[in-house]
C-alpha positions in Angstrom: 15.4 -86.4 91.2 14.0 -83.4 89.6 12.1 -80.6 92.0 9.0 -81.9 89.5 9.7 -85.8 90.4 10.0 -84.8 94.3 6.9 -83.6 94.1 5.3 -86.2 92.6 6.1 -88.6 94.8 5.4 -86.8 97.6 2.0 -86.9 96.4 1.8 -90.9 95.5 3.7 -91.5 98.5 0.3 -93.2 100.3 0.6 -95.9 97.8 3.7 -96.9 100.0 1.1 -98.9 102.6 0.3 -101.6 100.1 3.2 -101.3 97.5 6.6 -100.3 97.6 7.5 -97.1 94.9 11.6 -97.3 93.7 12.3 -93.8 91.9 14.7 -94.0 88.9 14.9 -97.4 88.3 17.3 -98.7 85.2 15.1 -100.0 82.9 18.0 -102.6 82.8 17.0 -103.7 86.2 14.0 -105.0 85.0 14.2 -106.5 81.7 15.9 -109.1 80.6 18.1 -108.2 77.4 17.4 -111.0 74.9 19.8 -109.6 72.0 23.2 -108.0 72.0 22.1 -104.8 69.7 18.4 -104.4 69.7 17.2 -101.6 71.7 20.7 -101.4 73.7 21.5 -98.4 74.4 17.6 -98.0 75.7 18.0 -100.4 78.3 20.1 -98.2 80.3 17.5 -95.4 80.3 16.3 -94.3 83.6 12.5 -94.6 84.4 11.0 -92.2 86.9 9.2 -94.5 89.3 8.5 -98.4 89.3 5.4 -99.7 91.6 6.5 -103.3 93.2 4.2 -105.6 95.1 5.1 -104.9 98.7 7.4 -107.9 99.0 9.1 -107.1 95.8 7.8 -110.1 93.7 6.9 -108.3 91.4 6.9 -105.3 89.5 3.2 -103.6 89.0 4.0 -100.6 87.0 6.5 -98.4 85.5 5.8 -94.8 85.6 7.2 -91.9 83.3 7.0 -87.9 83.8 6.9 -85.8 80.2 7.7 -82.5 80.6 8.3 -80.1 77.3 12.1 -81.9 76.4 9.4 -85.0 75.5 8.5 -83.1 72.7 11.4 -82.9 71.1 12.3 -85.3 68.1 15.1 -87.3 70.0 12.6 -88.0 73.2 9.9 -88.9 71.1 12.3 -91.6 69.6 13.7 -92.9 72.8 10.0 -92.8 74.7 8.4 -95.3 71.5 11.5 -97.5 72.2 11.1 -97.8 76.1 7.4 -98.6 75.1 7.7 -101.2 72.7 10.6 -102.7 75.2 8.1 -102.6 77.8 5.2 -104.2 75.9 7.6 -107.1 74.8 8.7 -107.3 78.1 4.7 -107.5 79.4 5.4 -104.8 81.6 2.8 -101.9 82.2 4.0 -98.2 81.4 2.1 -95.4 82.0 2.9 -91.3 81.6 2.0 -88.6 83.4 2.6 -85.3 81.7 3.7 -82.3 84.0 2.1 -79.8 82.0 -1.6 -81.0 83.9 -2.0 -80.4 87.6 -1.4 -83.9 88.6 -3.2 -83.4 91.4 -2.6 -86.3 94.3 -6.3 -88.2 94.0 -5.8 -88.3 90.7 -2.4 -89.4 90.8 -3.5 -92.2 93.3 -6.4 -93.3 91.5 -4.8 -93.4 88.2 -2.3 -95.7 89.5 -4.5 -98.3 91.5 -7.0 -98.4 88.4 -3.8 -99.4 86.4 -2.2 -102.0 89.1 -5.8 -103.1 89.5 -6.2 -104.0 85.6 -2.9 -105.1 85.6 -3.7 -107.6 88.1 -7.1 -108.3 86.9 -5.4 -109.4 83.7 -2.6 -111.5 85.8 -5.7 -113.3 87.6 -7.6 -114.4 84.4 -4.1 -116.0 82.6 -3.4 -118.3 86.0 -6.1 -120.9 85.0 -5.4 -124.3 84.3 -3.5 -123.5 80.7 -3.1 -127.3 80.4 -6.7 -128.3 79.9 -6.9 -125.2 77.3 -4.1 -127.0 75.2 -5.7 -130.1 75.4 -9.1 -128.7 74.4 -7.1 -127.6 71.4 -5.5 -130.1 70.6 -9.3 -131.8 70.6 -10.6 -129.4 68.1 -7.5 -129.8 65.8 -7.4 -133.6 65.9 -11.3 -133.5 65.0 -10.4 -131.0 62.5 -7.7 -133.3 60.9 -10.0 -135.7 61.1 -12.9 -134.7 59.4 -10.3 -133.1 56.7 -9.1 -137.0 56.1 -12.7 -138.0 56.0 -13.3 -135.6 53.5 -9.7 -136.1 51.4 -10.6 -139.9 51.5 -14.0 -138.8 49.6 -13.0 -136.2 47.7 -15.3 -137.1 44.9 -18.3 -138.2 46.6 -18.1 -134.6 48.6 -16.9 -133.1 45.1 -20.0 -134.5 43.8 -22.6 -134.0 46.1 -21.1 -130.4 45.9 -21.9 -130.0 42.6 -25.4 -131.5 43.3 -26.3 -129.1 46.0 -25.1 -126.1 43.6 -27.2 -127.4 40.6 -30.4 -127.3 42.8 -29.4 -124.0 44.2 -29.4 -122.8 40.4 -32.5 -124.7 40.1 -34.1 -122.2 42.7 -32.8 -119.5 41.4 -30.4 -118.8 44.1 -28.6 -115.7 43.8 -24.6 -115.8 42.9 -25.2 -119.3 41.6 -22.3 -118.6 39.5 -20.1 -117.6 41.4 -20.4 -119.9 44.6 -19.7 -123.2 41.7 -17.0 -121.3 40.1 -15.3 -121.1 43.5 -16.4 -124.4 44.7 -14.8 -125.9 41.2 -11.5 -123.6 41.3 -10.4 -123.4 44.8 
């Protein structure tokens, strides 16, 4: 670890009573590769701290250190790929920049508002997904439905369209026009 990284750590190191903090962790180590080429060589890339739950179910939140080299064309590259593999992998990634002080409340903070959302967000996708699905499935069946209904009476709805629009017109409704061309060309 860096002289910067030592430091860092020595300042987030409370977080160690309720989570556990694994410096330079293979992003490997963490994500599953799902093809042979894409984002390869990125896998192997070292980040600078990973938060785990205290029993080391799971993995709260990866944490990167930017100094100036992050600035630099290649970096920039390499940092956009270890987010985007990150995101697809639903895994939080957040950057500190060593340029600011970094001080240790903020550090702390910073990082329990993330594990918090993190978690907050982990909480509201554990209800009962089943009963969502079947509510959908509702919906599209009474969807499908009413569309049959509707294809089976194409011309009386076609009609009675046409009705509704000629009255409109007969009030004077504005964009008369246009709402029968559309009803007549879709």
């Amino acid at each position: 670890m860096s002289n910067y990284e030592i430091m860092f750590y020595n300042r987030m190191k409370d977080l160690e009573k309720d989570y556990n903090i694994v410096p330079q962790l293979v992003l490997a180590s963490v994500v599953d590769k799902t093809s042979r080429q894409k984002y390869r060589s990125e896998l192997y890339r070292i980040i600078d701290f990973a938060i785990f739950s205290k029993d080391y179910s799971k993995l709260l939140l990866l944490i990167e250190l930017n100094d100036n080299t992050h600035n630099q064309r290649k970096r920039k590259d390499r940092d956009l790929k270890v987010k985007k593999i990150c995101n697809s992998a639903g895994i939080k990634l957040i950057t500190f920049y060593t340029k600011y002080p970094n001080e240790k409340d903020y550090i702390i903070n910073r990082i329990k508002k993330e594990i918090g959302i993190n978690e907050s967000i982990n909480k509201a996708l554990e209800f009962d997904v089943t009963e969502e699905l079947l509510d959908l499935q509702v919906l599209y069946e009474k969807d499908l439905s009413e569309w049959s209904t509707w294809q089976n009476n194409k011309e009386k709805n076609v009609e009675k369209a046409l009705n509704h629009l000629y009255e409109m017109k007969k009030k004077r409704r504005p964009h008369f026009d246009q709402l029968l061309y559309e009803s007549l060309y879709r």
